[in-house]
NUGUKE-186549 format. One record per residue: residue in one letter; x, y, z of N, C-alpha, C in turn. Coordinates in steps of 0.001 Angstrom, whole numbers, plus 524288, in hexadecimal, padded with zeros to 5 digits. Atoms other than C-alpha are relative to their C-alpha. Example, Ala and Ser with C-alpha at 12.3 -4.5 7.8 and 13.67 -1.06 7.14 Angstrom:
2
A8037A7FB5A800008300C7EE6C81E7880384804B080000
S7FCCC7FB5A7FFC4835667FBDC81BE47FCFE80442802DA
This chain:
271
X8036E804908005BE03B66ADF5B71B57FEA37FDD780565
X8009A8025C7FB60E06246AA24B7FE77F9E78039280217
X804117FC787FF43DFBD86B5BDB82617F9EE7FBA47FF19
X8048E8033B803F3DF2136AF87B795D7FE907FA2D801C8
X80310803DA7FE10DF2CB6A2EFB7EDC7FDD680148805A3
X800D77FE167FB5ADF1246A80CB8D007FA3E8028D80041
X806727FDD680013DE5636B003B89AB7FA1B7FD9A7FFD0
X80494804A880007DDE606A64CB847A7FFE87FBD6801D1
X800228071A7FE4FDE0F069885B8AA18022D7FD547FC2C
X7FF04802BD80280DE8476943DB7F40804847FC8D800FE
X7F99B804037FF84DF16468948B8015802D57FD877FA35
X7FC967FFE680425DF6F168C1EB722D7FC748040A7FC71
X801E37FB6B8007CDF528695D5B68CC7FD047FDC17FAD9
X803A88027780432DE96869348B5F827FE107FF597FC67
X800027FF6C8059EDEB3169713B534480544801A67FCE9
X7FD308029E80200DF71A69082B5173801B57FCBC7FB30
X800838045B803B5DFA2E68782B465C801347FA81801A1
X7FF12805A17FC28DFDED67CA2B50E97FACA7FF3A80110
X80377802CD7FEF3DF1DA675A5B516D7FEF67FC2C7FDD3
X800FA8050E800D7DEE93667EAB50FD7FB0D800587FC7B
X805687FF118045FDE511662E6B46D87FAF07FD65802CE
X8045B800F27FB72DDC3365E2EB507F7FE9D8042480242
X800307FBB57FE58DDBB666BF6B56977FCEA803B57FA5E
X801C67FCF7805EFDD7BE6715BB48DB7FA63800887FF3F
X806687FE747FFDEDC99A67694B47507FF267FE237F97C
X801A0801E8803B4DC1EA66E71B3E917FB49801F47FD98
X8054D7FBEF80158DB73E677E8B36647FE967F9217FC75
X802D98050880203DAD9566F13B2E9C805097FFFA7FA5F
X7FE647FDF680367DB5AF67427B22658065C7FABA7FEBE
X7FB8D801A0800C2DC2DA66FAAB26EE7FF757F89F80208
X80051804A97FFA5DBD0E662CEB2C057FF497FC467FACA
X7FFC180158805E0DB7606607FB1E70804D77FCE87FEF8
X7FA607FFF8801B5DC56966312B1899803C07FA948018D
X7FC85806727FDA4DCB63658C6B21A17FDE37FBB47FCBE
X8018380688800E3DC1EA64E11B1FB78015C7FF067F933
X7FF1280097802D0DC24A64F8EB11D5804267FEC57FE32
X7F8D58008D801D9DD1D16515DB0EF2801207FA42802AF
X7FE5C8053D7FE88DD1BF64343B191E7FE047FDD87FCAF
X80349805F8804C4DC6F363B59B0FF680465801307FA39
X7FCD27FFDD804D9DCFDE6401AB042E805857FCC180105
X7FC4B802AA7FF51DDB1B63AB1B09DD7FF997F995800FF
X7FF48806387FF75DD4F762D84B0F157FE107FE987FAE1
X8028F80133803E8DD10A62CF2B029C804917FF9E7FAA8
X7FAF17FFC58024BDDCF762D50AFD4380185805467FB72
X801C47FDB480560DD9E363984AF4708039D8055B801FE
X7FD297FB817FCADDE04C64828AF52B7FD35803EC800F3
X803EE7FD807FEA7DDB3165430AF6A9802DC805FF80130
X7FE2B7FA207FFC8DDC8B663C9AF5C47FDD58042D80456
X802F27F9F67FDD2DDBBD66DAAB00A1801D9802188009A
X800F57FAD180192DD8F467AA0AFEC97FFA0802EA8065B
X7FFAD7FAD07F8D4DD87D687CEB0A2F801B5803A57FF63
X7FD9D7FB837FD97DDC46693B7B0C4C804BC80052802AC
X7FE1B7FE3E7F97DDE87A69668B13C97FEA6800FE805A8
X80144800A87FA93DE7446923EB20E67F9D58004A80211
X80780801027FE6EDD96768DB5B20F5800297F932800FA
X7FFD9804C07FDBDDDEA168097B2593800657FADA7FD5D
X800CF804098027FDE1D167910B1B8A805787FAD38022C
X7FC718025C7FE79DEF6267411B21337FE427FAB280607
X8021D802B27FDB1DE7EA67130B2C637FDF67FBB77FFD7
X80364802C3801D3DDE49668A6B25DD8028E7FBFF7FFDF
X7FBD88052A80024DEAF765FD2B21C17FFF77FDC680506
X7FE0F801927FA3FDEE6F65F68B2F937FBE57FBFD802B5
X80416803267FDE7DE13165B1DB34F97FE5A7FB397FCB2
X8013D806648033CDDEB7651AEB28C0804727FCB68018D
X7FD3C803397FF74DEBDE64AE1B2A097FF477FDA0805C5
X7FE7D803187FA77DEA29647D1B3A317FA047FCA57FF08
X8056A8034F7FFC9DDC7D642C3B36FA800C17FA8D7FCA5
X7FFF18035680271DE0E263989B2D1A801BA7F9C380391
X7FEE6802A27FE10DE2C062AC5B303C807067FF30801CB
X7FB76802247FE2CDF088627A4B36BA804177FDA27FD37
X7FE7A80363801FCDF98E6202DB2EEE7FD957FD8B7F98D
X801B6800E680382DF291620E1B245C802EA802EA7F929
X7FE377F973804A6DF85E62E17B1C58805FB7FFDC80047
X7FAD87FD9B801D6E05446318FB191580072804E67FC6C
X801BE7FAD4801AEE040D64099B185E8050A803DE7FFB8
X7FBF77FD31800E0E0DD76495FB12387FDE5807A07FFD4
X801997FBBB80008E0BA2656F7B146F804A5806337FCD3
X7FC367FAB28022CE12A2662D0B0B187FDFE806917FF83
X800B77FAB77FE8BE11CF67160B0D07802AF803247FC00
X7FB407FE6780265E1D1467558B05667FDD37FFEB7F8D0
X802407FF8F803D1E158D678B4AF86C802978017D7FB82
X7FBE87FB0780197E1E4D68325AF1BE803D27FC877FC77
X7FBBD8017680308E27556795CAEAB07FF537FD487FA3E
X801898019B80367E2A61673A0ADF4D7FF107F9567FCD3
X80191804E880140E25506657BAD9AE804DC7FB6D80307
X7FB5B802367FE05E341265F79ADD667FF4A7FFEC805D6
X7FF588000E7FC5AE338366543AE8867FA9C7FECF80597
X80455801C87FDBFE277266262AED967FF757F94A802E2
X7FEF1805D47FE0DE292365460AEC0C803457FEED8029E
X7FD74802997FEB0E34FD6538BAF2467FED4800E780759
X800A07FEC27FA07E2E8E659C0AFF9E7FD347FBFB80198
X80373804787FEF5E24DD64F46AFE0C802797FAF48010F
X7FBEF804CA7FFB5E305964556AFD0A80161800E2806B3
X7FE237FFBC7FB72E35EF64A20B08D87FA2A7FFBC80517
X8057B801757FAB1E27FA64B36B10CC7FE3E7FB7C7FFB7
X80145806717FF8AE26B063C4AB0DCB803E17FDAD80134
X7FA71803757FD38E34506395DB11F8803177FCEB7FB9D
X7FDBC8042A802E8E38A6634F3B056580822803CE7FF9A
X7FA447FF7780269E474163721AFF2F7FE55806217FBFC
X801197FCE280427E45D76446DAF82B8038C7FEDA7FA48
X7FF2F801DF80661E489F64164AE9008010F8054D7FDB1
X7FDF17F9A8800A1E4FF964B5BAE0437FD267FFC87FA93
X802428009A8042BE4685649C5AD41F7FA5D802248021B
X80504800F67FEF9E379664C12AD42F7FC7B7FBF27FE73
X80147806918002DE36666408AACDA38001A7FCA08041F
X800538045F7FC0BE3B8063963AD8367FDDB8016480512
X803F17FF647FB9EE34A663FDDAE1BB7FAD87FE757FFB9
X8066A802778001AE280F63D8DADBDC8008E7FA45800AF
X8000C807727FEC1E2C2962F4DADA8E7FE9C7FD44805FF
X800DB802EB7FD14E2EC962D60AE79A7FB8580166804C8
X805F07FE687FBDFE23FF634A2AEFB47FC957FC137FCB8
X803FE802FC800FBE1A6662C65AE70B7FFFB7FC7F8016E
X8004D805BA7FE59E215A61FC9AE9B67FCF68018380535
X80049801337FB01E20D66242EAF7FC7F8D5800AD801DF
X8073F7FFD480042E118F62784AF7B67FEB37FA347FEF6
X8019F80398802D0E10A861B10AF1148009D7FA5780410
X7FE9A8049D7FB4BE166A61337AFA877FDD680138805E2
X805A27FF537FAC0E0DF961984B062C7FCCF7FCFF7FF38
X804917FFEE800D1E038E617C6AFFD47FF247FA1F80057
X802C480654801C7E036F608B9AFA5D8038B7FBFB8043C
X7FDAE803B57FC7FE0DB660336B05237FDD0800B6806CB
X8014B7FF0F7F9F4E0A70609AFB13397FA538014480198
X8072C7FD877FE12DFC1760C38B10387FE658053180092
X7FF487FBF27FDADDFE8561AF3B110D7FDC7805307FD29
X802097FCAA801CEDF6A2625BDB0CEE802DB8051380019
X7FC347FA207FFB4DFFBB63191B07A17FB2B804D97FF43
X8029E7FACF7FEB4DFAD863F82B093D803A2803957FDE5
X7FB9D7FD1380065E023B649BCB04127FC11807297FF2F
X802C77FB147FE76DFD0865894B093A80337804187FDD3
X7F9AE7FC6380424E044C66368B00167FA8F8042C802E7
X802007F88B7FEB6DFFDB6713BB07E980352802F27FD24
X801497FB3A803C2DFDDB67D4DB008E8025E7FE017FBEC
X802108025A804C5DFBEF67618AF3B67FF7E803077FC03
X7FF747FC87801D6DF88A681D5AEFAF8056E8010E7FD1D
X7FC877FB4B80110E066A686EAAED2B804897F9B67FB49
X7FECE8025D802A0E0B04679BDAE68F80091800B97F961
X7FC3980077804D8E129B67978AD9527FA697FF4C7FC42
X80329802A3803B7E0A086757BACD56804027FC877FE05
X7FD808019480171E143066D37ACA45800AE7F98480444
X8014C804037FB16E12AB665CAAD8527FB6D7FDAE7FF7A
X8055F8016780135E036166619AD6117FE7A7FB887FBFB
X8004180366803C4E045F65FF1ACA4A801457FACD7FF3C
X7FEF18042480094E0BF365532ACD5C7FD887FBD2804B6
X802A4802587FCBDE03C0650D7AD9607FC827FB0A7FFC3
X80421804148023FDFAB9649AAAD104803597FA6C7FEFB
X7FDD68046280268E041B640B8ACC948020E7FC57805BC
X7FE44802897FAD4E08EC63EB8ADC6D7FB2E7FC778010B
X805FA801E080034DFA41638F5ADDCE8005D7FB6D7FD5D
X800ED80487804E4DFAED62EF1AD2A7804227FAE980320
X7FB9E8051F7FEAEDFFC0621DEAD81D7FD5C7FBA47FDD4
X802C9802438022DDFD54615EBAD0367FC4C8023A7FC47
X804A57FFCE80306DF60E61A87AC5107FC2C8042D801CC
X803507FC3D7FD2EDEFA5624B0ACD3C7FBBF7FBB5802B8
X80517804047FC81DE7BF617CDAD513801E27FFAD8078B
X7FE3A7FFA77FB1EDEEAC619A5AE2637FECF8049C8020E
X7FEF17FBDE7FC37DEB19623C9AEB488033E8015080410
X7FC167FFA07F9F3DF86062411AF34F7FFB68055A800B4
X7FF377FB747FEF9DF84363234AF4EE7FC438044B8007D
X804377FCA67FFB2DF01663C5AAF8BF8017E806488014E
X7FC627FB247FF73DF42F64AF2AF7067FA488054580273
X802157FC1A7FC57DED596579EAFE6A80306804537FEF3
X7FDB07F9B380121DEF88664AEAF8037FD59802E480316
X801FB7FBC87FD74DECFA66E30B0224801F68080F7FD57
X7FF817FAEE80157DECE067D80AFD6E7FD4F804198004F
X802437FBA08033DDE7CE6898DAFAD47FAF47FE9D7FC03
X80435803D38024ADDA4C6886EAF43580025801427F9D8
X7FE8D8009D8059ADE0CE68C2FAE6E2802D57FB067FDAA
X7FC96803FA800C1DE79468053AE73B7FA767FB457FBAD
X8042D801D8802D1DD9F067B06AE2FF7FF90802A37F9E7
X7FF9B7FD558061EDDA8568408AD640805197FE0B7FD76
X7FD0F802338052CDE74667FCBAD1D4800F17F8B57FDC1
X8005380257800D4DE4016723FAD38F7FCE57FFF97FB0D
X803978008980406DD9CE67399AC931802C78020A7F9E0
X7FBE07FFAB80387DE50A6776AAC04E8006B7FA007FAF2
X7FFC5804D48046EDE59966DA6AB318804197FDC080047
X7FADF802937FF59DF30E66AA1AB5037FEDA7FACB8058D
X7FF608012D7FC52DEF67665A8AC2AE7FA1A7FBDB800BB
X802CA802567FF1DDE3A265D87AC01A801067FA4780059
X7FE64806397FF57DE8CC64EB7AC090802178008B807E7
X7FE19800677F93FDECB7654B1AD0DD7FA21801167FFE3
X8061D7FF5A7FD96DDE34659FBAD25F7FC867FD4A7FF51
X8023D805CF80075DD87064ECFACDE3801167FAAF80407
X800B7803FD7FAE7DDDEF646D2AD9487FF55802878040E
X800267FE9C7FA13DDC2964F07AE37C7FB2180327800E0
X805C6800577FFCCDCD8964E17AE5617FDB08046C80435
X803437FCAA7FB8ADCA626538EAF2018025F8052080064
X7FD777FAA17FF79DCA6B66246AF4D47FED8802528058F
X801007FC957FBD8DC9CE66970B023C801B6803BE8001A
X7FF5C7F8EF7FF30DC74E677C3B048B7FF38800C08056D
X801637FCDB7FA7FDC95267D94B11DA7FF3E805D4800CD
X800F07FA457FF94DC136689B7B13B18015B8031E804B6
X7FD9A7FC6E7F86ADC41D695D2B1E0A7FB277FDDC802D3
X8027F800A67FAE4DBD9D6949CB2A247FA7B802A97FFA4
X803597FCB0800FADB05069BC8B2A337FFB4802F2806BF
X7FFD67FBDE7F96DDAD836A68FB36E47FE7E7FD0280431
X80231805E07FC0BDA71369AFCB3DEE804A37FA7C80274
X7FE25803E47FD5FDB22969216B3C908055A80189801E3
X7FCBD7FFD37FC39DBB8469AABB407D7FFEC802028047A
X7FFA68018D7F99FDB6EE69D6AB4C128011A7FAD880168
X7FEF5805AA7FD97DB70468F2AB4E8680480801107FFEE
X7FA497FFFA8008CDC4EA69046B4ABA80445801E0803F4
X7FD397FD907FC88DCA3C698B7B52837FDC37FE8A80521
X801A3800117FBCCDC20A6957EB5E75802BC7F7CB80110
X7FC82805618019BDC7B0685C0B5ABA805668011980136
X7FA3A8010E8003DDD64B689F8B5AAA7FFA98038880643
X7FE327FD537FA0ADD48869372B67C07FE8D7F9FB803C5
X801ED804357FC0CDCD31686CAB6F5B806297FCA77FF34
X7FB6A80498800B4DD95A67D5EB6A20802F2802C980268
X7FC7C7FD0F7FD34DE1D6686E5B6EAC8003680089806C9
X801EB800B47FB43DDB74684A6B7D4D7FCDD8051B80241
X803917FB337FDFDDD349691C0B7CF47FB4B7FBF48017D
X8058F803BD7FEFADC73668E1BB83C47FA7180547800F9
X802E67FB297FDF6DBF6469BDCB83D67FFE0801847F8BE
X801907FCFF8044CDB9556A4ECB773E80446802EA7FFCD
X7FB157FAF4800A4DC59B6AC92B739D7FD29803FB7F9F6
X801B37FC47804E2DC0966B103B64D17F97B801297FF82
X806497FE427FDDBDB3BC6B8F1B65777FF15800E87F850
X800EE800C88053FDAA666B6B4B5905801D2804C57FC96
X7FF2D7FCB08047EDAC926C4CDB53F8806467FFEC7FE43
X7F9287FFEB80152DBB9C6C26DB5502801007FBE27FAFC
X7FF228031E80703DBBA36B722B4BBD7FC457FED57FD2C
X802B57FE35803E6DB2486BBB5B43C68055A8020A7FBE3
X7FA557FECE801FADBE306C36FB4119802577FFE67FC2A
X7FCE18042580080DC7006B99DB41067FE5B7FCBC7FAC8
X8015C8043E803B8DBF4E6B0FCB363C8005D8043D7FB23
X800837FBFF8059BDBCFC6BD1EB2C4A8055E802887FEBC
X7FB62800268015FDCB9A6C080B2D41801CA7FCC77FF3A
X7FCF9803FF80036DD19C6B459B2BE67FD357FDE97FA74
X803208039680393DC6EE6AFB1B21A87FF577F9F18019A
X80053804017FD61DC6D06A2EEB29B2803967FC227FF6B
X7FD9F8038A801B4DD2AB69EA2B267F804997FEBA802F7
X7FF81800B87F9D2DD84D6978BB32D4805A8802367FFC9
X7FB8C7FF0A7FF35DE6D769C0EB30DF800E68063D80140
X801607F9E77FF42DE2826A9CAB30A57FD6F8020C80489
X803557FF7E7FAFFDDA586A7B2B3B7A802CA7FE2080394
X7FDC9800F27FAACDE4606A282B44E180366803B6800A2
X7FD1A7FC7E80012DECC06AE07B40B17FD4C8037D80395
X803287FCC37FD62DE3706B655B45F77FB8880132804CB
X8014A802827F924DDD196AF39B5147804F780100804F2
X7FC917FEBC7FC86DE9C96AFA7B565B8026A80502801B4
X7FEC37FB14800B2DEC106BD2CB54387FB9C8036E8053E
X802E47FE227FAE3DDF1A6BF79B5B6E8015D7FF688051C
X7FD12802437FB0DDE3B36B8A2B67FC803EF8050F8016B
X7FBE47FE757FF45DEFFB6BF63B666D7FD5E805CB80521
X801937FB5A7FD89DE8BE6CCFBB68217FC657FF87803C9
X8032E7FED17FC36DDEF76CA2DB70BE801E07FFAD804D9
X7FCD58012A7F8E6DE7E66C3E6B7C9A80313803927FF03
X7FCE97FB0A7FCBADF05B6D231B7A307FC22803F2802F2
X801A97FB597FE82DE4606D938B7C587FC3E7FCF6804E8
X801B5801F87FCB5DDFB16CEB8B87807FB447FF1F7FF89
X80556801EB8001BDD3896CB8CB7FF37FDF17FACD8013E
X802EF807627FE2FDCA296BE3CB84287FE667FFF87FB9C
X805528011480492DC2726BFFEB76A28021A803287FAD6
X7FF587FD16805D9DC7DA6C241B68587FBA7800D27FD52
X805257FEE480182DBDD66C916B632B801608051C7FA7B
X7FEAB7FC8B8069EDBCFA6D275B54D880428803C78023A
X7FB437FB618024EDC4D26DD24B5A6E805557FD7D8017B
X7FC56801357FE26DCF676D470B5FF1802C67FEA07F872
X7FFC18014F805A8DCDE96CD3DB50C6802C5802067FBA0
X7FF027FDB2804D4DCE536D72AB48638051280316802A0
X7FA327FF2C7FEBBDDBD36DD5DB50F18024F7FB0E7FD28
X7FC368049E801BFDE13E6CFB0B4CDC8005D7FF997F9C4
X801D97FFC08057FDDC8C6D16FB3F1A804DF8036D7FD96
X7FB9A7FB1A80064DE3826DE93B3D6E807687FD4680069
X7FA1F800A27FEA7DF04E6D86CB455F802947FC0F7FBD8
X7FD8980497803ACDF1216CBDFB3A5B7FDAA7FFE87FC27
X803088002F8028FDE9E56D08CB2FD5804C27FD627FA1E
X7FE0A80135803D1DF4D26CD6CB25CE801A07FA19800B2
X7FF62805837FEC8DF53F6BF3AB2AE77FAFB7FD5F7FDDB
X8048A8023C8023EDE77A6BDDAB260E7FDC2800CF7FC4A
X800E280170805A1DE9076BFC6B18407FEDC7FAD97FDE9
């Protein structure tokens, strides 16, 4: 890697997953996405998004949450999908700092109080971000609706953000699961990149990186966009891959045949 930065002028390596969300390339697509997923939130409402693997949807969190107002949110973020209804809640207990409870009764009890008491004592807008949504229980799904309901269902203390997989949209539409898809109004889809924007992309993460010269030549990520299908996690796999080979073979200019060597060297990374 030391190579790679040396070759090019980089003062870090640029298709990393360390990057700030200010550093993050904003297509019209993923700007959309933001503004929308924020008005749903100042709005007190929730909201489903959809993506591809590594087409930036984690991201999207990242850049919506630093944009939001200050002091305003109280944002819980869960990853940990895979479990079951008990146990779900009790990660949520513990990512709010409460007392974990050996019931699910009393877990639900007291995460609601504690939503409840954000909400109507400190002024505090809860958030609660469940990534890959997708892979969630029907048993978890189901009972979401009822986390939502405060007062009669007339309080909006809570505002939930299923991020997933864009099947996650099909099993919402499930009959069992319509009293949850019925509150959670808004939907965002983040599409791949198209050949246009990932050049931007990649020519965006080499500049942040402190390149200041053309390193990827159009026929190279031409490539680059039709292997990857534009889907940025695939494309930093393989941006970086280019680099790799070109500073062994002391190239200035990744260009198709440097590409398609890199193609060949990580092709089972870009399933």
């Amino acid at each position: 890697m030391n190579k790679v930065l040396s070759t090019y002028s980089l003062t870090r390596p640029p298709f990393s997953k360390d990057i700030s969300a200010a550093e993050m390339i904003e297509t019209e697509a993923l700007q959309a996405a933001r503004e929308r997923l924020a008005a749903a939130l100042e709005g007190r409402a929730s909201a489903v998004v959809t993506g591809e693997p590594g087409c930036g949807k984690t991201c999207l969190l990242r850049a919506m949450e630093e944009a939001l107002p200050q002091g305003r949110y109280r944002i819980h973020y869960i990853h940990n999908a895979t479990v079951n209804r008990r146990d779900f809640y009790r990660q949520l207990s513990i990512g709010m700092g409460l007392e974990p409870r050996a019931t699910f009764a009393s877990l639900f009890a007291s995460i609601s109080q504690h939503i409840e008491d954000l909400a109507s004592q400190q002024k505090l807008r809860v958030v609660l971000l469940l990534d890959e949504a997708h892979l969630l229980p029907m048993p978890v799904l189901d009972q979401l609706h009822i986390l939502l309901n405060y007062q009669r269902d007339s309080k909006p203390w809570l505002s939930i953000v299923l991020v997933g997989l864009p099947e996650l949209r099909e099993t919402l539409k499930r009959n069992v699961l319509q009293s949850l898809n019925g509150r959670i109004p808004i939907r965002v889809h983040i599409p791949p990149l198209d050949a246009e924007q990932v050049k931007q992309y990649v020519r965006h993460r080499m500049t942040a990186a402190g390149c200041r010269r053309e390193v990827f030549a159009d026929d190279g990520l031409l490539l680059i966009s039709k292997a990857t299908g534009g889907i940025m996690r695939r494309i930093d796999v393989l941006a970086a891959r280019c680099l790799e080979h070109a500073a062994k073979g002391k190239s200035t200019l990744i260009d198709a045949t440097i590409a398609e060597a890199a193609i060949r060297d990580c092709a089972e990374a870009l399933l």
